[in-house]
TORGU-514084 format. One line per 5 residues: number of its first residue (from 1); their letters; for each residue x, y, z of C-alpha. Coordinates in steps of 0.05 Angstrom, whole numbers, plus 32768, in hexadecimal, padded with zeros to 4 digits. Example, Ala and Ser with C-alpha at 12.3 -4.5 7.8 and 13.67 -1.06 7.14 Angstrom:
% residues 2
1> as> 80F6:7FA6:809C ~ 8111:7FEB:808F
END
This chain:
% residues 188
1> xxxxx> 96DC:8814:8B75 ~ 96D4:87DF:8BA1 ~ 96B5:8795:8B82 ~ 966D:8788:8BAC ~ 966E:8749:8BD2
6> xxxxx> 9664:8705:8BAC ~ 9620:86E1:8BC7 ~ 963F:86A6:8BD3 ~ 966C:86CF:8C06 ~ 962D:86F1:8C25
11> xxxxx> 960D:86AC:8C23 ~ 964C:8690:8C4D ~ 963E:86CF:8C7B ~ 95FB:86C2:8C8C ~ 960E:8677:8C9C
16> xxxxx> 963A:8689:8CDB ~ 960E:86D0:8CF3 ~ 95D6:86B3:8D25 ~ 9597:86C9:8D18 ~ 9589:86FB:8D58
21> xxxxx> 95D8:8716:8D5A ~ 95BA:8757:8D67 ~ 959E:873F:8D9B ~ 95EC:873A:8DB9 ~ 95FA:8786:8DA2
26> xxxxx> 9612:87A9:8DEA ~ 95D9:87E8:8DFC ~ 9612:8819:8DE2 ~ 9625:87FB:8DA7 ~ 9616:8840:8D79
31> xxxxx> 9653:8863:8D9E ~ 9683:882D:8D73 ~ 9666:8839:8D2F ~ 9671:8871:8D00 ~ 9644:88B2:8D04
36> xxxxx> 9604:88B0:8CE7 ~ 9600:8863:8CE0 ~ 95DB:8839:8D14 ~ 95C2:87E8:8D1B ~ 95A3:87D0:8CDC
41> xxxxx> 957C:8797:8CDF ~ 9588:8761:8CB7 ~ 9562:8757:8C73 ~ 9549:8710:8C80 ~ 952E:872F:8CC1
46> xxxxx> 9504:8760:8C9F ~ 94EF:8730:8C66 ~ 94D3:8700:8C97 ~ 94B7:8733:8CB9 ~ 948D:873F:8C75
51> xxxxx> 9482:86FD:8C70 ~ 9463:86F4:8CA9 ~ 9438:872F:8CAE ~ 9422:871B:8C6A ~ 940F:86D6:8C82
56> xxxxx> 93EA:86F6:8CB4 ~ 93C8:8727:8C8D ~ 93A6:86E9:8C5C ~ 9390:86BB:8C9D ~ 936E:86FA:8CB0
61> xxxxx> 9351:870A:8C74 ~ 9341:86BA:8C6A ~ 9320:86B7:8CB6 ~ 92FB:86FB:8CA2 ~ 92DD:86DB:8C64
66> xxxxx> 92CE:8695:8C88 ~ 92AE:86B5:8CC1 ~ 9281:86E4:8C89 ~ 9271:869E:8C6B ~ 925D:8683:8CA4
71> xxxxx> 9234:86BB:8CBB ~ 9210:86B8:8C76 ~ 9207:866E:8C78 ~ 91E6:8672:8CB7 ~ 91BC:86AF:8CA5
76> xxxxx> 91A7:867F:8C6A ~ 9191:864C:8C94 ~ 916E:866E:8CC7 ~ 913D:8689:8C89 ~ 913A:8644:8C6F
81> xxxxx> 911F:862E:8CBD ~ 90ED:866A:8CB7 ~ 90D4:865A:8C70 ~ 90CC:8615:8C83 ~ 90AA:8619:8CC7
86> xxxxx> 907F:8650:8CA1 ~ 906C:8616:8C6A ~ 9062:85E6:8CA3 ~ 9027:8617:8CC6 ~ 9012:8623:8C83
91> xxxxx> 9006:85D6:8C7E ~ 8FF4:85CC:8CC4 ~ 8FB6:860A:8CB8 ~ 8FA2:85EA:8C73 ~ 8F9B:85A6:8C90
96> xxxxx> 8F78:85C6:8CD2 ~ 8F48:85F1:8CA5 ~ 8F3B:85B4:8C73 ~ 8F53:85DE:8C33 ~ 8F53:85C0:8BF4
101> xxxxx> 8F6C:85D7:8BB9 ~ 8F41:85BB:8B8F ~ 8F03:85D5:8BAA ~ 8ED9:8601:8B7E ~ 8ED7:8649:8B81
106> xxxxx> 8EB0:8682:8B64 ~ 8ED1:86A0:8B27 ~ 8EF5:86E8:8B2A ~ 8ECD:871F:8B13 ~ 8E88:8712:8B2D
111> xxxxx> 8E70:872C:8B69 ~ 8E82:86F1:8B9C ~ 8EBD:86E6:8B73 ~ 8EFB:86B0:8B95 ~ 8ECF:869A:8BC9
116> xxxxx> 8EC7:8656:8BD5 ~ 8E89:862F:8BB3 ~ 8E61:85EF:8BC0 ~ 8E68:85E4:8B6A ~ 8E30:85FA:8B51
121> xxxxx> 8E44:8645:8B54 ~ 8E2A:8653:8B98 ~ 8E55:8677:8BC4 ~ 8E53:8665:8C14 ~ 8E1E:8685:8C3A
126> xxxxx> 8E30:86B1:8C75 ~ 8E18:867F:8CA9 ~ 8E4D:8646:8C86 ~ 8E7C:8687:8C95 ~ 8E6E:868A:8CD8
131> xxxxx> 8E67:8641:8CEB ~ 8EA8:8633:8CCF ~ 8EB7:8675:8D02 ~ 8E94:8648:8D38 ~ 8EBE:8613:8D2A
136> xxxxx> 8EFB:863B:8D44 ~ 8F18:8656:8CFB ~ 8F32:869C:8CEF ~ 8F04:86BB:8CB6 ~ 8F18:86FA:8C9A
141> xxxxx> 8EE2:8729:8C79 ~ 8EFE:8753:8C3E ~ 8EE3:879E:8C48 ~ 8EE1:87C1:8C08 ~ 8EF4:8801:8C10
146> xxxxx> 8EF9:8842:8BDF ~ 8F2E:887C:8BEF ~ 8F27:88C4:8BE3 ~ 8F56:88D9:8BA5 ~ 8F36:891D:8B9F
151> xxxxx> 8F1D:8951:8BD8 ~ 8EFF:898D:8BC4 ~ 8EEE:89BA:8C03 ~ 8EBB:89F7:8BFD ~ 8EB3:8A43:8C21
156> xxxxx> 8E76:8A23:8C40 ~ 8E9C:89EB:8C69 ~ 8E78:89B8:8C2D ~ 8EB4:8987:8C0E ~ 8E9F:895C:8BCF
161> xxxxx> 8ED2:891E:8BCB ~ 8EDB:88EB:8B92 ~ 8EF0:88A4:8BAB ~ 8F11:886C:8B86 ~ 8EF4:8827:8B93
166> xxxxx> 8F17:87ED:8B8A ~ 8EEE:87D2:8B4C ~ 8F03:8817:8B22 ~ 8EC4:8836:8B33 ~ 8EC1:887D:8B4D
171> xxxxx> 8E99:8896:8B83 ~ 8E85:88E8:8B87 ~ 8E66:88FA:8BD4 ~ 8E5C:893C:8BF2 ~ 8E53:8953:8C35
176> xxxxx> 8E5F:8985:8C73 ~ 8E9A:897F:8CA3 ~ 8ECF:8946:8CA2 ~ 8EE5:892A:8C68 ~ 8EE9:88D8:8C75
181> xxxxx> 8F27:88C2:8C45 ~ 8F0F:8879:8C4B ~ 8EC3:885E:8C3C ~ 8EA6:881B:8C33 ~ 8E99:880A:8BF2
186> xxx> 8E4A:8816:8BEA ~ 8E41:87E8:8BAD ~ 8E5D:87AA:8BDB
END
């Protein structure tokens, strides 16, 4: 049995091969060797080989997470841009419409309920509505509206609906032809 080779004789070995010898193999070089055996490369070739696809690999990865970072960042910031110009028109249309928080307003739960008040209670008229219109303000006019929740249809061509109304109030109509799935509410 034959003794493997010391390192420090494979280390000596290595000091004197270059680095591309096989790069100085003739084209026929596999006639000269033994059956069955051909070039092997060397170990420290394929190690650094490794190496560097490994090294690779990670400065991929690492670019593929910066540029996901970066992509988020931005994303974050072009919502922060939106929320803030949308809080700058919000100022912009409170100032322009002379809002004031601390204005009075009719309580919840009455008729005119959340509408603004001159403090004693009184809600504005419609002609304070529409000069403030006149003025060049948007005003919106909440419709209350009921929906139909239950349709009962009859041999005749005569339906009977109930509605829900916003308030919790329900509203029983009957009629001939169409059934409307939508009606103002009448007690508004």
């Amino acid at each position: 049995m034959t003794d493997p080779e010391p390192p420090w004789l494979a280390h000596r070995r290595t000091l004197f091969m270059r680095y591309d010898a096989h790069h100085y193999l003739r084209q026929d070089y596999e006639r000269f060797l033994p059956p069955g055996a051909g070039y092997q490369e060397p170990a420290y070739f394929k190690a650094r080989r490794e190496r560097e696809a490994l090294a690779e690999a990670k400065a991929a990865q690492a670019q593929a997470e910066e540029r996901a970072f970066r992509n988020e960042l931005a994303a974050i910031r072009f919502e922060l841009l939106l929320l803030k110009t949308a809080l700058d028109a919000r100022r912009r249309w409170r100032a322009k419409a002379g809002f004031d928080p601390s204005q009075p307003r009719v309580p919840a739960g009455i008729p005119d309920g959340g509408q603004w008040t001159d403090g004693n209670g009184n809600s504005l008229e419609r002609s304070d509505r529409e000069s403030v219109a006149s003025e060049g303000f948007d005003v919106a006019y909440v419709i209350r509206i009921c929906i139909a929740s239950g349709i009962s249809r009859f041999g005749d061509g005569t339906y009977r609906v109930t509605y829900d109304c916003f308030d919790g109030r329900t509203i029983t109509r009957h009629g001939v032809g169409a059934v409307p799935g939508l009606i103002r509410d009448p007690g508004r």
